[in-house]
N, C-alpha and C positions, 0 to 999 in steps of 0.2 A: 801890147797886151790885149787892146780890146780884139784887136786882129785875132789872134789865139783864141779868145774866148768864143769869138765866133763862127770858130772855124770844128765843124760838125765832127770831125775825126778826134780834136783832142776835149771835146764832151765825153765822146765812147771809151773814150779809153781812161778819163778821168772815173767816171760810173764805174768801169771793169776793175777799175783798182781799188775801189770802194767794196764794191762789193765783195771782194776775195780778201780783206782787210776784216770784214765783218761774220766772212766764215768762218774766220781763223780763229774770232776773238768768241765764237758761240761756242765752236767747237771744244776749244779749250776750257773753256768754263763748263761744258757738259762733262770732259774729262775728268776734271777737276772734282765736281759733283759723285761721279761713278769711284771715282778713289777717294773720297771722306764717306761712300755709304759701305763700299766694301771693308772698309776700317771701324765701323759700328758696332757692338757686343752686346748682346740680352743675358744676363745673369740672375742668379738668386741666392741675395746673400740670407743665409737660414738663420732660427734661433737669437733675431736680435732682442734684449731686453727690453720691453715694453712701459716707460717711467709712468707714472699715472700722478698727477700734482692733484692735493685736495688737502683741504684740511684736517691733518690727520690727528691732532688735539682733540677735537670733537667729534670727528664724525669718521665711520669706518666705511670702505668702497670693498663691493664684492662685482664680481662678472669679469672686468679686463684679466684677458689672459696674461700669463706671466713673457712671453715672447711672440714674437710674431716673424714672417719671414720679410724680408723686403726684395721685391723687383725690380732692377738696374736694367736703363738700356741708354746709349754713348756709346761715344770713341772706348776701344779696346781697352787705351793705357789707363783712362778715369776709370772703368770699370773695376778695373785691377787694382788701382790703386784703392779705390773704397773699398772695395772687399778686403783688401788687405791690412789697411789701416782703423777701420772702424771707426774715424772720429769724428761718426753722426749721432744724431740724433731721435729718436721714435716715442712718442709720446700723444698722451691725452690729458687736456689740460679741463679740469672739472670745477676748479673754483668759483666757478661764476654759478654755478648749475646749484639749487636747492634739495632738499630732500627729495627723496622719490627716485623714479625706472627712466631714465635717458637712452637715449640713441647717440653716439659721439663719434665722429670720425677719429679716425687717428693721423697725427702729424707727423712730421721731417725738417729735421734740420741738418745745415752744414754740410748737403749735399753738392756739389760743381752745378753750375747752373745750365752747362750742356746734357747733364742726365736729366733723365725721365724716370720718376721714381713714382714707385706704387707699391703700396702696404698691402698685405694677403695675411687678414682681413685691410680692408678699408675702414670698416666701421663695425667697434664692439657694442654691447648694450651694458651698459650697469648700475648696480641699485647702490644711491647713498639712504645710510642709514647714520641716526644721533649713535656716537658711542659713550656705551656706560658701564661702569665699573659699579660689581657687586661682592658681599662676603659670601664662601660656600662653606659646610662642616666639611671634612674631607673624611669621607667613609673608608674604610677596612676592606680590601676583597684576596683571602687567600682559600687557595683550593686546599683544602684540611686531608684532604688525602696522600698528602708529602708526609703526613704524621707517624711516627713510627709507630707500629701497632701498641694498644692500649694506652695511646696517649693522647693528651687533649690540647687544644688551649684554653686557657685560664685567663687570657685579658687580653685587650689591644692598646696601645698606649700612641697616639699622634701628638709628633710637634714639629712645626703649631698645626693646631687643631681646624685653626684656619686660612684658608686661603683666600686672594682678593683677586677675581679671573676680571677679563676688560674682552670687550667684544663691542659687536652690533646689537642692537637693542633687541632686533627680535631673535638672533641667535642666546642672548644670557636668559630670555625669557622662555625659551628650550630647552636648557640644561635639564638634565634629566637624575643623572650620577655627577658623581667629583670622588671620583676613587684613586686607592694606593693602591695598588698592585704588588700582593709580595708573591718575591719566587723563592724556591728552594729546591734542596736533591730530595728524593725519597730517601724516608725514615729520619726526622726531623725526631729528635727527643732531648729536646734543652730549649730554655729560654735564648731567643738572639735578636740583635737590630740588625734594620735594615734602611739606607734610602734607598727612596723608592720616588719615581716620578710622576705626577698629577694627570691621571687622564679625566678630561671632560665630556660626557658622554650624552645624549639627547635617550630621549625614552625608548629610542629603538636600537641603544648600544652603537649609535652611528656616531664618530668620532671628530667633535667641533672645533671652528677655528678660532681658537681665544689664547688669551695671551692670560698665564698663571703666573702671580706673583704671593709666592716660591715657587718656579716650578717644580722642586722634591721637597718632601719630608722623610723628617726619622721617623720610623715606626721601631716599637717596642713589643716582640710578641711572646708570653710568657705561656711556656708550656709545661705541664704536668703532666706527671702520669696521672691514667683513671684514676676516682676515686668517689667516694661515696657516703655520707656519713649516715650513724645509725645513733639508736639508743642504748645506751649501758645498760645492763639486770646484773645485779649481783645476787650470785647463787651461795647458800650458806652450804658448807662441806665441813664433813667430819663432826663431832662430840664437842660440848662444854668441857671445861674442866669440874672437877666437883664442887659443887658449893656455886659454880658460877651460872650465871643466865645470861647469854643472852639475845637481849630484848629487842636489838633490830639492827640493820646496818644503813647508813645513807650513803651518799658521794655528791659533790658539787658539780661533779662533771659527770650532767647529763647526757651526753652525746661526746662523738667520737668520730676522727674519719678514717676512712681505711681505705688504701690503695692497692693496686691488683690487677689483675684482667677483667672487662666486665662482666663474663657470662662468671665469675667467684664471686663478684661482688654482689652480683643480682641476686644471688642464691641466700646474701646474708641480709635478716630482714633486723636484727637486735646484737650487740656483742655479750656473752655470758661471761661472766665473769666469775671466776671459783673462789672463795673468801673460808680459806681456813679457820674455821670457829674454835680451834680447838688449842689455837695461839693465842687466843686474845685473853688477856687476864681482866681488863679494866677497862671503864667506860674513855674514852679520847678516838684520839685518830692519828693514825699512819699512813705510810705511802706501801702500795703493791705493785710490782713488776706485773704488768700486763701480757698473756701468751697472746702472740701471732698465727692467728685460724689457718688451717691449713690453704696455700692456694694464693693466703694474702701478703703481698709485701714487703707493708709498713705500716705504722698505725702513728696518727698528730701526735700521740702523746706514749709515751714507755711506759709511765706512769700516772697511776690517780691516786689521789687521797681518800681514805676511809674511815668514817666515823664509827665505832660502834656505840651501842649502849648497852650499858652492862650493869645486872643486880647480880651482887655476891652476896651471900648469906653471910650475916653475923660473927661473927667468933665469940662465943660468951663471956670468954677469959679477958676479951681485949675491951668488951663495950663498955665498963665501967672506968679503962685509961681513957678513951677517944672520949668519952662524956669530959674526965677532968679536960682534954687539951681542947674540947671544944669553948671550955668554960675561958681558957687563958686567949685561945685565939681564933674566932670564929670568919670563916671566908664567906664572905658576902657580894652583890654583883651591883654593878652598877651598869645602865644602857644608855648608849649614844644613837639617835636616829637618824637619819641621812646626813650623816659624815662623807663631805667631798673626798677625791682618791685626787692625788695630785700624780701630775703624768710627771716623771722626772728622768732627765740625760737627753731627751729628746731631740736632735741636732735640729738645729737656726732654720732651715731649709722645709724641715718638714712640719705637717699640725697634722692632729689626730681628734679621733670623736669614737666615745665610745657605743659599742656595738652592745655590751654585758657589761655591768648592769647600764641600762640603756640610759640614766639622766646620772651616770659618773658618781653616785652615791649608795651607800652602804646601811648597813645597821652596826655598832659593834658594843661589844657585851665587854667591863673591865671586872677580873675577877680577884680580891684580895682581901686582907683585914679591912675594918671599919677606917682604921690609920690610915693605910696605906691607899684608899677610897677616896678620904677626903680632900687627900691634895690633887686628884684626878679632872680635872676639867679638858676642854675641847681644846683649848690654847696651849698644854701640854704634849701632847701627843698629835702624830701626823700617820695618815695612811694613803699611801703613795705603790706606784707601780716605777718598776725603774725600763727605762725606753731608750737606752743607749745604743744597743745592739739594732733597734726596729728597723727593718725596710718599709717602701712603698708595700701594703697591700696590709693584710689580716695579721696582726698579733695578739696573742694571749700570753700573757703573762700574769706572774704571782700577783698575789697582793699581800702586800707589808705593811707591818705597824712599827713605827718607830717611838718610844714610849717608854716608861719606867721597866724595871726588868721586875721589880718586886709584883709587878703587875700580871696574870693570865690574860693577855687579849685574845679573844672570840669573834670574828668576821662572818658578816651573814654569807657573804659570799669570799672562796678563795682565790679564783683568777677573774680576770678582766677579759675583754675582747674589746682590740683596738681598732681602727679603720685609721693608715698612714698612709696619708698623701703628700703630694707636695704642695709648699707655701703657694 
């Protein structure tokens, strides 16, 4: 062996085989290299959703975009398979960070650890803000021009009236509006609901990101025809009978409304009202059918009540019996002064407050014998409006005495004016 080793020829050939041993083994491995880069893939997987971690109990994050794309570069088959499977992760984790404007990279997760991953963007900017929750009135906003011609509305009704919106402290401190929005077709001429959904609006009608809790309400919108009210005149027409005078006429209902178109109704400034004197025998009061002015409608009421007063002349033949019956039974008055009206039928649900007379109290006059007087007291007799029928909004109705019949009862006033709402 040492012989061999020192023998010059099998040194060279020992090296010679070395070295073509070590071309082999470079060479191959360079191959090797040139076939794992040719098998390499640059992708972009688009539109992945962007989580954003933060306290979202207290405090509201605006700026991070809703998705971002991500950049894959690897072996073909990973490439493909992430894109295909998606079950990574993209996120920016804020909880450590306080109030205020950050700068934050964005993360990856659950990516093959032979890709090369890069987020476009790399880094969003966003503002935490404290969140807080406030009450708003929710306002009314409809275009009144869906109204059918000569008609109006008459009220807006929300519920509930309010809303509780949650936001960023400096966005709720912007709110500008908290509107219903109603819609309709042209030519709207009825009362109708509607829900309708909460828009949140800043002062320059620019539409904010808050969270409405309701976000709809009912609305309630009550539409009328035009209308208008005026004051009553009564006009006396025709001749006394003979022997009669009279003396004057009243009515309790001063006013009246009338519905119509408005260029009729603007024209009427008073209702006249024609009061045949020539039917009245004796001082009291009746009801008269009202005529409908040309042009108008409808009028609140058909009818009014009319008082007259009336002097008839004597009969001479008769004055000497009325003296004796005055002798046997002379009618005499007795007055009650702010006598309460009790509201009665009025359902569970709704209360009322009177609008006429305005503190729900009266004057009333009892008219009979001395006898029939004296048993008269406030604890006997009631006067009451019946409210069975009333809706939400304006009612008038009679007013009643419930009371001896032997009795004439006189009321300062004949109807009420109610205002019903709900309990």
């Amino acid at each position: 062996m040492d012989k061999m080793m020192n023998n010059p020829w099998f040194l060279r050939i020992t090296a010679l085989i070395l070295a073509i041993a070590l071309f082999i083994s470079v060479k191959s491995e360079m191959e090797s290299d040139n076939t794992n880069a040719s098998n390499n893939n640059v992708d972009v997987i688009r539109d992945i959703p962007l989580e954003v971690y933060y306290d979202d109990d207290n405090l509201v994050v605006s700026g991070p975009p809703k998705t971002v794309n991500v950049n894959v570069e690897g072996p073909s088959q990973l490439v493909a398979s992430a894109k295909l499977m998606k079950d990574f992760k993209v996120f920016v984790d804020l909880r450590e960070l306080t109030i205020g404007t950050h700068r934050v990279p964005i993360s990856t997760e659950n990516f093959m650890e032979k890709l090369n991953v890069r987020t476009d963007p790399q880094f969003v900017d966003v503002v935490i803000e404290e969140r807080i929750s406030r009450e708003f009135n929710v306002e009314t906003d409809m275009n009144e021009s869906l109204l059918a011609e000569n008609y109006v509305v008459k009220s807006y009704e929300v519920k509930p009236q309010k809303v509780t919106i949650t936001g960023a402290k400096s966005v709720i401190n912007s709110i500008g509006y908290v509107k219903a929005t109603i819609s309709g077709d042209q030519g709207i001429n009825k009362s109708f609901e509607q829900e309708t959904t909460v828009k949140v609006l800043d002062l320059d009608l620019n539409k904010l990101d808050v969270i409405v809790e309701p976000s709809s309400v009912q609305v309630s919108v009550k539409v009328e025809e035009y209308s208008k009210v005026v004051p009553i005149a009564l006009v006396k027409q025709g001749n006394p009978k003979e022997g009669i005078t009279v003396n004057g006429l009243t009515t309790k209902t001063e006013t009246i409304r009338l519905y119509g178109p408005k260029p009729v109704l603007d024209k009427i400034q008073q209702l006249n009202v024609d009061v045949d004197i020539s039917k009245i025998e004796k001082s009291g009061s009746f009801d008269l059918k009202l005529a409908v002015p040309e042009g108008v409608t409808k009028l609140s009421k058909e009818t009014i009540e009319i008082t007259g007063d009336v002097t008839i002349a004597p009969d001479p033949d008769a004055v000497e019996t009325e003296e004796q019956e005055d002798t046997v039974s002379t009618i005499i008055e007795k007055s009650f002064e702010q006598v309460a009206i009790t509201v009665r039928g009025l359902p569970e649900n709704l209360v009322s407050n009177f609008v006429k007379p305005a503190n729900g109290t009266i004057s009333v006059v009892a008219k009979g014998t001395a006898e029939a007087l004296e048993k008269v007291q406030l604890n006997n007799f009631s006067i009451y409006v019946e409210a069975t029928k009333s809706e939400v909004g304006e009612s008038i109705l009679p007013i009643q005495v419930e009371g001896s019949s032997d009795i004439e009862w006189v009321t300062s006033e004949k109807e009420a004016v109610l205002t019903v709402k709900e309990a």
